[in-house]
ROKETOR-354271 format. One record per residue (C-alpha): residue number from 1; residue in one letter; x, y, z. Coordinates in Angstrom, 2 decimals, decimal comma, padded with zeros to 5 digits. Layout:
BEGIN
+-----+---+---------+---------+---------+
!   k ! r !      px !      py !      pz !
+-----+---+---------+---------+---------+
! NUM ! A !       X !       Y !       Z !
...
+-----+---+---------+---------+---------+
//
This chain:
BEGIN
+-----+---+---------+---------+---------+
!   k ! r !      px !      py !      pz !
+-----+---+---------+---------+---------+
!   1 ! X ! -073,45 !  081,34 ! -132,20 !
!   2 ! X ! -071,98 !  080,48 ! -135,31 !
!   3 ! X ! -070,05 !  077,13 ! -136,22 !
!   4 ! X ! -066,59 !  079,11 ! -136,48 !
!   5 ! X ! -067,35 !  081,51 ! -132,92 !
!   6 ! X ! -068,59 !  078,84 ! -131,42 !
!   7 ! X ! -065,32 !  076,48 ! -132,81 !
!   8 ! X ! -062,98 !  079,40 ! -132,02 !
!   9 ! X ! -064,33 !  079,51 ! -128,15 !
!  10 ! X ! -064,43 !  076,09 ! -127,11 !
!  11 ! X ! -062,04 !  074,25 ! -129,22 !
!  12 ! X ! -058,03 !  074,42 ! -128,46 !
!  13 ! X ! -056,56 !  076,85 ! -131,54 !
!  14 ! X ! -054,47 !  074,02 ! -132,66 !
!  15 ! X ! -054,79 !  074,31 ! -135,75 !
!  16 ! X ! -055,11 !  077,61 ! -138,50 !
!  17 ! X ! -058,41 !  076,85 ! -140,06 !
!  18 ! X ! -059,06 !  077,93 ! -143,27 !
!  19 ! X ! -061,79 !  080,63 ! -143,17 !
!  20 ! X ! -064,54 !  078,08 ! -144,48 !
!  21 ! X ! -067,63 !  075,91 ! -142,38 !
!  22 ! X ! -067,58 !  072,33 ! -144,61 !
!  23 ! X ! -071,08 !  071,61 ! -143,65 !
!  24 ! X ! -071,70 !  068,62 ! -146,10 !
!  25 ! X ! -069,95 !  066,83 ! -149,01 !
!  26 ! X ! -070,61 !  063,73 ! -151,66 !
!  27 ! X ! -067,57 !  062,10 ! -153,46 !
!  28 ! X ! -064,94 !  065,20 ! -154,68 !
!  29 ! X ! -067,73 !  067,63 ! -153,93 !
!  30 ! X ! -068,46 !  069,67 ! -150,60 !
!  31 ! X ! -070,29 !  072,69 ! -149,74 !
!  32 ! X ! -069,59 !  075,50 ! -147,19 !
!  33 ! X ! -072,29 !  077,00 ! -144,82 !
!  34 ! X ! -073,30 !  079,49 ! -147,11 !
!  35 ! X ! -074,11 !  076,70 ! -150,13 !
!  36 ! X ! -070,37 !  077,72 ! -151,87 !
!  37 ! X ! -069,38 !  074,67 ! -153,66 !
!  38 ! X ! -065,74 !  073,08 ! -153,73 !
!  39 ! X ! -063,41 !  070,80 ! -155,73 !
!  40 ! X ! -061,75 !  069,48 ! -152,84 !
!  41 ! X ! -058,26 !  068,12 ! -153,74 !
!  42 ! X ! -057,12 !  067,38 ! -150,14 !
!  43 ! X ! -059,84 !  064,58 ! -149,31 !
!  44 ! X ! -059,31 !  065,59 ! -145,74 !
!  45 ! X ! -055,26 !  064,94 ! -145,73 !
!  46 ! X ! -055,27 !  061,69 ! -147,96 !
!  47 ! X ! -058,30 !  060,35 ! -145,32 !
!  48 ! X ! -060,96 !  060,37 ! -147,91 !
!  49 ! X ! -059,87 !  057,61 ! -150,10 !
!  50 ! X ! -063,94 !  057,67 ! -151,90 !
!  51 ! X ! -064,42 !  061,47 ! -150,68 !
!  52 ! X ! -067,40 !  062,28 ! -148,65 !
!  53 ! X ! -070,17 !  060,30 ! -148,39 !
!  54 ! X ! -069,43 !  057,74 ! -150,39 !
!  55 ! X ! -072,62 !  055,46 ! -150,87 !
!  56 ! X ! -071,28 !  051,93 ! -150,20 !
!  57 ! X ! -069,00 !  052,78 ! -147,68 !
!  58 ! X ! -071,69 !  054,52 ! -145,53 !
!  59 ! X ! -073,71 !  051,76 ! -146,27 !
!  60 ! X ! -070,89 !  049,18 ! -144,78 !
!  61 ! X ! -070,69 !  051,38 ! -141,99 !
!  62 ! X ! -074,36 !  051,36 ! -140,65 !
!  63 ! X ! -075,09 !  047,43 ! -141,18 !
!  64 ! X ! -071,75 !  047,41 ! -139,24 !
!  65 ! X ! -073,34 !  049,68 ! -136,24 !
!  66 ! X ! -076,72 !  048,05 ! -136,11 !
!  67 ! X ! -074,86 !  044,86 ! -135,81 !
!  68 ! X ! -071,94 !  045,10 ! -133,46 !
!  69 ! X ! -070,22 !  048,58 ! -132,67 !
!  70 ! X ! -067,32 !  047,60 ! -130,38 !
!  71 ! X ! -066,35 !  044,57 ! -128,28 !
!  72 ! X ! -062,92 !  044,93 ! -127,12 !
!  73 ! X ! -060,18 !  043,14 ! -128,23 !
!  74 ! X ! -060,79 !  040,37 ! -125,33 !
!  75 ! X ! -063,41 !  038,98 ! -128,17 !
!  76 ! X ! -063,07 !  037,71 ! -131,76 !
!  77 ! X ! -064,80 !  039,92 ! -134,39 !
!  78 ! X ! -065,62 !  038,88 ! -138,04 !
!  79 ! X ! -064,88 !  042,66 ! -139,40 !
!  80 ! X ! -061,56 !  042,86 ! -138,01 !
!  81 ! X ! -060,42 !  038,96 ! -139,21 !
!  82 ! X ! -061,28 !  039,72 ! -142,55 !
!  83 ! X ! -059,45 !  043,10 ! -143,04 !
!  84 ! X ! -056,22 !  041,53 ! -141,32 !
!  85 ! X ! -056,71 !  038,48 ! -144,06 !
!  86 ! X ! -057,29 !  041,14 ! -146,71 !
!  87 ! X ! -054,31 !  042,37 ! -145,59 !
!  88 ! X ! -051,70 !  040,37 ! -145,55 !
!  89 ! X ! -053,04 !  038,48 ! -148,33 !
!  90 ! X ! -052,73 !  041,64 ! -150,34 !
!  91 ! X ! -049,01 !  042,22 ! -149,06 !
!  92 ! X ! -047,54 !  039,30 ! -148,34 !
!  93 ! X ! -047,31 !  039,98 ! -144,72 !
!  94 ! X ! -047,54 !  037,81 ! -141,53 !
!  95 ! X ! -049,75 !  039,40 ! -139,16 !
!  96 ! X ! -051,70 !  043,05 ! -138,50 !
!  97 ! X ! -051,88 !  044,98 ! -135,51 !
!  98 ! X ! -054,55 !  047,42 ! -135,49 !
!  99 ! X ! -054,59 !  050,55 ! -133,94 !
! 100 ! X ! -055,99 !  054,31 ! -134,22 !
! 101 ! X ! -053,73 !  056,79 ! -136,36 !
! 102 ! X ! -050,69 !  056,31 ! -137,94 !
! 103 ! X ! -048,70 !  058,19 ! -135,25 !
! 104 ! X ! -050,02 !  055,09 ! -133,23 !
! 105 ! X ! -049,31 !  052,53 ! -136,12 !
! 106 ! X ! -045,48 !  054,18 ! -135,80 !
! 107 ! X ! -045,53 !  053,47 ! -132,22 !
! 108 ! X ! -045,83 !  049,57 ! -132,57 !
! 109 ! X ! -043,12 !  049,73 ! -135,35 !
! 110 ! X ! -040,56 !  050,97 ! -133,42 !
! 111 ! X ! -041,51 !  048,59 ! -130,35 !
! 112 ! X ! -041,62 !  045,68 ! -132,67 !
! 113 ! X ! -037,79 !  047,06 ! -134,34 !
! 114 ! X ! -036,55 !  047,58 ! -130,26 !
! 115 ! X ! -037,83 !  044,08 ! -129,02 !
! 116 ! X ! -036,30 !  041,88 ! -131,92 !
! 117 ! X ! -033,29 !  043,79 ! -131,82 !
! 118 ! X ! -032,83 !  043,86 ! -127,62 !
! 119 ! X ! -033,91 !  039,99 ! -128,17 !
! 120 ! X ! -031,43 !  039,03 ! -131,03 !
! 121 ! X ! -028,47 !  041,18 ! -130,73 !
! 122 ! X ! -028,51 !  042,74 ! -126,90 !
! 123 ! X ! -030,76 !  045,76 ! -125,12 !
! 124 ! X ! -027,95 !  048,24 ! -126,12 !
! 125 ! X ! -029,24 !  047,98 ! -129,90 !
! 126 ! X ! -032,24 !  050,27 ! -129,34 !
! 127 ! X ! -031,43 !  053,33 ! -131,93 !
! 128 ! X ! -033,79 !  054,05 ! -134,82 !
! 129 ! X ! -032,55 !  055,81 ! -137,91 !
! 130 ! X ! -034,83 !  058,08 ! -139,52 !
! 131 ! X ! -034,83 !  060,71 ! -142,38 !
! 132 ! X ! -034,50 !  064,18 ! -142,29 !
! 133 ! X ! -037,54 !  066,31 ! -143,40 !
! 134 ! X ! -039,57 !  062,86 ! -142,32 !
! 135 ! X ! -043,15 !  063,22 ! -140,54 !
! 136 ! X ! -044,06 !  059,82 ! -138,40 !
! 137 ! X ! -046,61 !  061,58 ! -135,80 !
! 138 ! X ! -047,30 !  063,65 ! -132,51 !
! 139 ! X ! -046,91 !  061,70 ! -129,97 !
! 140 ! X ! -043,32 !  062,45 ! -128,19 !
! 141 ! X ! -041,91 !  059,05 ! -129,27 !
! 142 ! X ! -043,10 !  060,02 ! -133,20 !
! 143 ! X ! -042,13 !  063,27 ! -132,63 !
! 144 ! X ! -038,31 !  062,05 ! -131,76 !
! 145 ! X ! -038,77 !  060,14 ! -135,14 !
! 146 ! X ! -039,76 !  062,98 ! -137,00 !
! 147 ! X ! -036,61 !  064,62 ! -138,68 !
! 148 ! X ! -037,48 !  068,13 ! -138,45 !
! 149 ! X ! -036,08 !  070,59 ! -135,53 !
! 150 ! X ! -039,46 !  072,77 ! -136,07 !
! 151 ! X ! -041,56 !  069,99 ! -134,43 !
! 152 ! X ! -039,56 !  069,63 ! -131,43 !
! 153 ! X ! -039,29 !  072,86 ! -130,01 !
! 154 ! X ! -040,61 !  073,11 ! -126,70 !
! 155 ! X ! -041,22 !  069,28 ! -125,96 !
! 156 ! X ! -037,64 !  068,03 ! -125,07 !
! 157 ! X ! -036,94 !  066,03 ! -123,80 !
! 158 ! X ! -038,27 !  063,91 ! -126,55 !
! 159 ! X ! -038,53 !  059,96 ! -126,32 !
! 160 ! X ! -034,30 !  059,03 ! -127,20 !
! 161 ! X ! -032,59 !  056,58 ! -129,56 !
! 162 ! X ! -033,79 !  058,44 ! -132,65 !
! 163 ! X ! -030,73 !  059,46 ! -135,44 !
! 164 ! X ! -031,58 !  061,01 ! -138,70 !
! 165 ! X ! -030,00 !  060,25 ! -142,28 !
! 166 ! X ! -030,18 !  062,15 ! -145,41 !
! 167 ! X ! -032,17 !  061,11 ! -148,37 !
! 168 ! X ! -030,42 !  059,48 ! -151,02 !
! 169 ! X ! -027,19 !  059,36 ! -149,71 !
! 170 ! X ! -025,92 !  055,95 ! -148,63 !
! 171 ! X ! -022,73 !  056,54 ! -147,46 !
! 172 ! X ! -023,85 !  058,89 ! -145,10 !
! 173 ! X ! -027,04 !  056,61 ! -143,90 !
! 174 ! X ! -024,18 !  053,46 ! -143,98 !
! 175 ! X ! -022,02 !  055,48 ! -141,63 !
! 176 ! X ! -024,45 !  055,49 ! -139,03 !
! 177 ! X ! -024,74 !  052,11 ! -139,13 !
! 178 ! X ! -021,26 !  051,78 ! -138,43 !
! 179 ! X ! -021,26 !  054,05 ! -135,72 !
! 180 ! X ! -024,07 !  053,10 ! -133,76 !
! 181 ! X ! -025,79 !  050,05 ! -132,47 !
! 182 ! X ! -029,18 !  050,13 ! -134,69 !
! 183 ! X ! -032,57 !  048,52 ! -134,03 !
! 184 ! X ! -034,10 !  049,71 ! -137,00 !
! 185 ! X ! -034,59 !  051,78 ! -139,65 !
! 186 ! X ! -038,01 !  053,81 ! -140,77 !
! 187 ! X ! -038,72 !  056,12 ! -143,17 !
! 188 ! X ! -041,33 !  057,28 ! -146,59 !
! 189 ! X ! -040,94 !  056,50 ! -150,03 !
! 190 ! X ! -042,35 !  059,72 ! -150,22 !
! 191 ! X ! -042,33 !  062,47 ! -147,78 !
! 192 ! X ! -045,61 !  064,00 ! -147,45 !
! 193 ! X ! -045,22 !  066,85 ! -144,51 !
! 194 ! X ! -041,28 !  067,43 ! -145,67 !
! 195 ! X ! -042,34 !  068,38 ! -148,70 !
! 196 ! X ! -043,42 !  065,72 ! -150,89 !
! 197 ! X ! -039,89 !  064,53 ! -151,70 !
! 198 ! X ! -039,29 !  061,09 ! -152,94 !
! 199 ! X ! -036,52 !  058,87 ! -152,47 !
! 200 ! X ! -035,00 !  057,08 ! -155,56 !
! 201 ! X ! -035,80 !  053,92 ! -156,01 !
! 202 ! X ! -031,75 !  052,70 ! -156,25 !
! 203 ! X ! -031,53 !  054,39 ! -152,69 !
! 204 ! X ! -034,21 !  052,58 ! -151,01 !
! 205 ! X ! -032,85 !  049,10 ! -152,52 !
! 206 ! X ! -029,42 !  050,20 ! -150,84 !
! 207 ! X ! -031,45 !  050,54 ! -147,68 !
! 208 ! X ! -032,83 !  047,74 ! -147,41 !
! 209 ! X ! -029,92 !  045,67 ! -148,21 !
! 210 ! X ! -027,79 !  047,16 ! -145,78 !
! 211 ! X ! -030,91 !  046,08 ! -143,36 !
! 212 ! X ! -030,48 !  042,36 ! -144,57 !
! 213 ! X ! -026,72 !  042,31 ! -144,30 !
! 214 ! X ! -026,60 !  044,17 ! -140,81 !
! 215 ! X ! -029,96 !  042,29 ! -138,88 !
! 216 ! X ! -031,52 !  045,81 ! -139,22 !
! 217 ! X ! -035,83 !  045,87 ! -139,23 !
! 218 ! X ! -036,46 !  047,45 ! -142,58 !
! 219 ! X ! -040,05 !  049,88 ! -141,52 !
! 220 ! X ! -041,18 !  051,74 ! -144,22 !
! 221 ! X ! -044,51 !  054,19 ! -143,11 !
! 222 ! X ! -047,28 !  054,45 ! -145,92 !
! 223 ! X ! -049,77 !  056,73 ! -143,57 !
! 224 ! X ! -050,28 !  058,95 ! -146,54 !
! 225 ! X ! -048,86 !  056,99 ! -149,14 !
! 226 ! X ! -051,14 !  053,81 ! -148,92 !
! 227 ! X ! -054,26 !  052,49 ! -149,50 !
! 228 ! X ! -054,08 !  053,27 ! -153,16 !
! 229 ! X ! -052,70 !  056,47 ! -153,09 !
! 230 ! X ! -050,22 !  056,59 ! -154,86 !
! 231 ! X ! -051,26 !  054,00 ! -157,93 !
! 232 ! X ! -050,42 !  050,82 ! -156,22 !
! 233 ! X ! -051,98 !  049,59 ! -152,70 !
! 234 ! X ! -049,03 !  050,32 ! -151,49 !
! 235 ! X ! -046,13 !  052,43 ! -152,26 !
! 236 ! X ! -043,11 !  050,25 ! -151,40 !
! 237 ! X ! -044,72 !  048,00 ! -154,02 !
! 238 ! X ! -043,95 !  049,48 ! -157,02 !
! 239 ! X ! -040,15 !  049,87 ! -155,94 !
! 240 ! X ! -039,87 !  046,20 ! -155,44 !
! 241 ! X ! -039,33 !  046,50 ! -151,50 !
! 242 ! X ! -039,76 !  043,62 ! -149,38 !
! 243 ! X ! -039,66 !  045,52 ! -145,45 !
! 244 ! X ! -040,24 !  043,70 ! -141,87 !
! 245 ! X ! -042,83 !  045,98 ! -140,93 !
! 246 ! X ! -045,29 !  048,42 ! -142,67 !
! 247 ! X ! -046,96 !  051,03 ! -141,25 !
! 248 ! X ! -050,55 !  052,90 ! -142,52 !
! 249 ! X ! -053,64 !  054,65 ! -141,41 !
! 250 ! X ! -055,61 !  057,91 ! -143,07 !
! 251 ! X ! -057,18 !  056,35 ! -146,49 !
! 252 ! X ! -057,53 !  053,05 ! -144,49 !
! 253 ! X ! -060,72 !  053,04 ! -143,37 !
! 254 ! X ! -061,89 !  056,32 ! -145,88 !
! 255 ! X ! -062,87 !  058,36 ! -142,60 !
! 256 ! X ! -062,85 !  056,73 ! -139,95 !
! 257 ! X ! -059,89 !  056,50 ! -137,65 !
! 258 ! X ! -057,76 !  053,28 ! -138,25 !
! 259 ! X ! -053,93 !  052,39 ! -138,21 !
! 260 ! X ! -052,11 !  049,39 ! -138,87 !
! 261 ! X ! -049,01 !  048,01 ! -138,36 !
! 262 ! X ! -047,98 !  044,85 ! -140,76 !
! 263 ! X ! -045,40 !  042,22 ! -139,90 !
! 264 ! X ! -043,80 !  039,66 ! -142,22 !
! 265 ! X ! -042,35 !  036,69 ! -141,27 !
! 266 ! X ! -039,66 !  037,59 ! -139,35 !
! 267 ! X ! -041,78 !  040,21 ! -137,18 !
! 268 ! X ! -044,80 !  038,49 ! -136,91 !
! 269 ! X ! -044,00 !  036,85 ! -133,44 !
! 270 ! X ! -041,87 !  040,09 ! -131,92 !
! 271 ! X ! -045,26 !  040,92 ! -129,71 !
! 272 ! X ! -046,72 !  038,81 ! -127,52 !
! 273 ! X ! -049,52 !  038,61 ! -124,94 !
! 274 ! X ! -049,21 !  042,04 ! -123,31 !
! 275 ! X ! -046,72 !  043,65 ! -125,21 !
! 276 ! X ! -049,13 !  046,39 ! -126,48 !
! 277 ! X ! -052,58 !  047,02 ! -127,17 !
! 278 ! X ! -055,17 !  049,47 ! -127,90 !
! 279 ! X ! -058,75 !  050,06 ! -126,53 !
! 280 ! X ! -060,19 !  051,12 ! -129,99 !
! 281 ! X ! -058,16 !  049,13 ! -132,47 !
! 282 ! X ! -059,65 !  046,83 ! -134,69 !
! 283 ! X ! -062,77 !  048,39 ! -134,16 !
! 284 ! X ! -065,64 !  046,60 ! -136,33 !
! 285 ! X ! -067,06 !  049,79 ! -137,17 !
! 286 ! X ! -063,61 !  051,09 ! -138,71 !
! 287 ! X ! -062,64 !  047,31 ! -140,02 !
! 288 ! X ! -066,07 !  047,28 ! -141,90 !
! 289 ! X ! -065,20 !  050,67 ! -143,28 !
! 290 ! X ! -061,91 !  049,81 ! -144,44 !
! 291 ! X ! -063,09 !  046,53 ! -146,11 !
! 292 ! X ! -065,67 !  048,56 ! -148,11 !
! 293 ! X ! -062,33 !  050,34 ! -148,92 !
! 294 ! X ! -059,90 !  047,78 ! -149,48 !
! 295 ! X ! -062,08 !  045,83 ! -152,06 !
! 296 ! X ! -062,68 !  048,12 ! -154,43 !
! 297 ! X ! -059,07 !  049,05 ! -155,13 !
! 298 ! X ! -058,54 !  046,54 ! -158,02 !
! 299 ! X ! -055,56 !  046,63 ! -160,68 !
! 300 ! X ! -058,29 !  048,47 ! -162,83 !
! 301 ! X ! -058,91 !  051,22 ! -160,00 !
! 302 ! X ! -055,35 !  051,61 ! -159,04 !
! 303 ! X ! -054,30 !  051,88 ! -162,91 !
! 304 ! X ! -057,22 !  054,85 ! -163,00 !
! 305 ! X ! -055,27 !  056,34 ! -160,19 !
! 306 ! X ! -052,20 !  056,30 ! -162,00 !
! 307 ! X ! -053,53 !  057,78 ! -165,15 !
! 308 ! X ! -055,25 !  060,72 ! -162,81 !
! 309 ! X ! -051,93 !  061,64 ! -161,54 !
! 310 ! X ! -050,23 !  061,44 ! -164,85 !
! 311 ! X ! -052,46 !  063,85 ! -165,83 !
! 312 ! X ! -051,98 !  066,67 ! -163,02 !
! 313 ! X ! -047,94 !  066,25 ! -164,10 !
! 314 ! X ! -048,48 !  066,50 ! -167,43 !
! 315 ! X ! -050,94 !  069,17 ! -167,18 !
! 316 ! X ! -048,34 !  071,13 ! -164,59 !
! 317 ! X ! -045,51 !  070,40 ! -166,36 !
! 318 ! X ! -046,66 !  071,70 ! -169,63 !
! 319 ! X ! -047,46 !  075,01 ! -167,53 !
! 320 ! X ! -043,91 !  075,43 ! -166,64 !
! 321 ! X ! -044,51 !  074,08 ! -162,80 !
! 322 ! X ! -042,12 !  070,91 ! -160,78 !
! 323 ! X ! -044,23 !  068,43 ! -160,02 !
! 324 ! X ! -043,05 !  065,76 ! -157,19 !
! 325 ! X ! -045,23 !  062,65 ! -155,55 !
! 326 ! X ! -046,74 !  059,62 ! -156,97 !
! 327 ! X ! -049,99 !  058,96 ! -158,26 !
! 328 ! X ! -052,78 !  060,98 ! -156,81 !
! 329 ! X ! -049,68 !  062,25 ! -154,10 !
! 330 ! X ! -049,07 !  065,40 ! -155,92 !
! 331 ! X ! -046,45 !  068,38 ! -155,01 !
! 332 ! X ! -046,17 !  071,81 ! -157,04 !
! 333 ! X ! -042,82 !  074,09 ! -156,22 !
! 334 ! X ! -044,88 !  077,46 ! -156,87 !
! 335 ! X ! -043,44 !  080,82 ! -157,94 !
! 336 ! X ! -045,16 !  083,05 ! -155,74 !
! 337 ! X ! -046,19 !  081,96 ! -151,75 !
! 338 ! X ! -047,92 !  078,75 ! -151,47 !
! 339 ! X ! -050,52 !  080,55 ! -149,08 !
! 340 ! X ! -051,62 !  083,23 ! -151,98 !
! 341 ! X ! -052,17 !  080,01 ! -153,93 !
! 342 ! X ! -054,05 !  078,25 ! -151,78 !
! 343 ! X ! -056,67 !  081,38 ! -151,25 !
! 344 ! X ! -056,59 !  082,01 ! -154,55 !
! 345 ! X ! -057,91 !  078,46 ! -154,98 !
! 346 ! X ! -060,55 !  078,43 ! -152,93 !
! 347 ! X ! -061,95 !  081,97 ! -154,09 !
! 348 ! X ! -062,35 !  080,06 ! -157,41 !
! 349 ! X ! -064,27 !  076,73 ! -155,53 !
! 350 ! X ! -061,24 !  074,26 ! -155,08 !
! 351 ! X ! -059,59 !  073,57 ! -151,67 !
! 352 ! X ! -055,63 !  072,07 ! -152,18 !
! 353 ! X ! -053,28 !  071,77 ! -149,50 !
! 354 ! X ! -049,47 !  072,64 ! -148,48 !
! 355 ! X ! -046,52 !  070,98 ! -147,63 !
! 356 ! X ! -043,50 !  073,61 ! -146,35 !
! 357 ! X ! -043,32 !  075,71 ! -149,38 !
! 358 ! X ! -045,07 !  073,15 ! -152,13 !
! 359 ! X ! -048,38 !  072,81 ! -153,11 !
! 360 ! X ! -049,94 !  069,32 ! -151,99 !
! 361 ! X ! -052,85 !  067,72 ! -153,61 !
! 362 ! X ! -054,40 !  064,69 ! -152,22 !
! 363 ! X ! -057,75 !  064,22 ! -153,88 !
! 364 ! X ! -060,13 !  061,36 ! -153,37 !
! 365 ! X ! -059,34 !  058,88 ! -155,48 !
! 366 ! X ! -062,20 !  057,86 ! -157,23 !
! 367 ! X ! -062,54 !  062,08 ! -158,19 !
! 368 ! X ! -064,44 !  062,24 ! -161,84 !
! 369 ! X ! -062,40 !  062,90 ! -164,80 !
! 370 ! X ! -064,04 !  066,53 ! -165,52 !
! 371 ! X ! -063,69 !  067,46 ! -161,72 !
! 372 ! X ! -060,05 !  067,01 ! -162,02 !
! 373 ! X ! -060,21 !  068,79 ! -165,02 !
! 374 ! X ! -061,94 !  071,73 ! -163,84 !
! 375 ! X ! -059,95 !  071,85 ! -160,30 !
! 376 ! X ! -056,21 !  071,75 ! -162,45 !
! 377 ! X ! -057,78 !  074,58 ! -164,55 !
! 378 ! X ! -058,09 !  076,57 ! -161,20 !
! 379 ! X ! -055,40 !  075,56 ! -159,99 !
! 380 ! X ! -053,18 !  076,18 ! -163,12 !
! 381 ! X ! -055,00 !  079,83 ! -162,95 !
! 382 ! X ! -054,33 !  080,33 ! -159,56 !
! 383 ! X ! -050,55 !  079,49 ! -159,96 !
! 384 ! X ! -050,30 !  082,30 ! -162,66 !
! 385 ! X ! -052,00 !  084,89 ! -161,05 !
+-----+---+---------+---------+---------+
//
């Protein structure tokens, strides 16, 4: 049998593959069963922060497994101490919790934003406001997050305590304040799955001072934002935000699957012994991966990244396209159906993404100069068509 009969008979059809068999890859670059070769500006859903195969990070990963694979979280681990310092020394944060995806990472937010809350102010304060067209996850309790109707059809009743504000306006995000008796708040500087839609930056300030004055835990979730992409480590960094807790995972580890949840001072103590956990998290397989990540994204790298996205806007712009995102966090409003894009794209060797009715690209970061130049070309072509 072949790799898509035998995927289409065994595997559970959650998800609309794209009619291609990635068999192997190497930075920006991957090839199909039959030897096609691709641009690939989706770097598996902002996961591939090198792209595939990246030398030193597979190299990090197998002195990792010959030396120490998994232990438990019962055991200290070198790996997993030194991405947590990394961490918070590149952040200013507290303390890391380390878990598997960023739907898991979203998790410990909101039981970090209920405990303080139910600790300082009384168990009634348990209600989390989140945006509309947000994305925090799958899980039932991320899914109640997630401020979009489409994703909870069919699985009510959904975890409760979840109440959704609109985007840049702060009277009407103020007024549920007001109204209700608010553990915390959560949201993206940048909405990936809405849309790629980004707040302003005099919004989010107005958020998070209406989190000081009111007690409020300030989350802000970089799952596809961080880890360099969008120019700076992390997003919330270039809008001069100080939150309580930050949330990321995909680029983290550049493939392997790691989520973290970051605590400053005032929510590094919230958890204690017992209050959650996770088999796999912290893994020194994944923390060794991650490190190999983490250290290369200098001021020099992250300034590259900036001048890559420039680029794509400038380059769109000029076409006559909108152009939302951040950095290498790109989203195209298209003329014609994003799907007829999208195949169109691929026909011509370059694999993008969508997001509702945008365009997404989310290349690797490190992608060459004349890759980028050749996939916008296509891309650019494909949008005229």
């Amino acid at each position: 049998m072949s790799i898509k009969s035998t995927d289409n008979q065994y595997i559970s059809h959650t998800y609309k593959r794209f009619d291609i068999a990635i068999v192997k890859g190497l930075g920006a670059l991957c090839w199909d069963e039959n030897g096609k070769e691709y641009i690939d500006m989706t770097s598996g859903i902002g996961v591939n922060a090198f792209g595939y195969s990246d030398p030193v990070w597979a190299d990090a990963v197998c002195e990792q497994a010959h030396l120490l694979q998994h232990t438990s979280n019962l055991y200290y681990t070198a790996p997993c101490a030194e991405l947590a310092e990394i961490l918070c020394t590149r952040t200013g944060m507290s303390k890391v919790f380390f878990g598997n995806s960023g739907a898991e990472a979203n998790e410990c937010a909101v039981k970090i934003a209920r405990k303080y809350a139910a600790e300082h102010k009384g168990e009634d304060y348990y209600n989390i406001i989140t945006f509309n067209k947000s994305f925090h996850g799958r899980t039932l309790t991320t899914l109640a997050a997630t401020g979009q109707d489409g994703f909870h059809h069919l699985f009510t009743p959904l975890t409760e305590g979840f109440l959704y504000a609109d985007a840049d306006d702060i009277e009407g995000f103020q007024k549920l304040i007001k109204e209700n008796k608010v553990a915390g708040v959560l949201l993206e500087t940048i909405q990936g799955e809405g849309g790629v839609n980004m707040m302003s930056g005099d919004f989010l300030k107005a958020v998070e001072k209406t989190c000081d004055d009111n007690d409020i835990i300030f989350m802000i979730d970089e799952v596809q934002t961080g880890n360099g992409r969008t120019g700076s480590l992390y997003s919330y960094q270039q809008f001069d935000l100080h939150p309580d807790v930050v949330t990321t995972a995909k680029g983290l580890a550049g493939g392997l699957p790691m989520g973290a949840c970051l605590m400053n001072e005032k929510t590094a103590e919230v958890l204690s012994y017992g209050d959650h956990g996770s088999t796999f998290g912290g893994n020194p397989v994944c923390a060794a991966a991650a490190i190999s990540v983490l250290s290369r994204m200098d001021d020099a790298f992250l300034s590259e990244v900036q001048k890559k996205g420039d680029y794509i806007r400038e380059k769109l712009t000029a076409a006559g396209y909108a152009v939302s995102g951040m950095g290498l966090m790109v989203g195209i409003t298209t003329a014609k159906p994003v799907g007829e894009v999208i195949a169109a794209c691929i026909e011509n060797g370059v694999l993008c993404l969508s997001a509702k009715d945008k365009l997404r690209l989310l290349p690797p970061l490190n992608t060459t100069w004349d890759q980028l130049e050749k996939a916008i070309d296509v891309i650019i072509g494909a949008l005229n068509e």
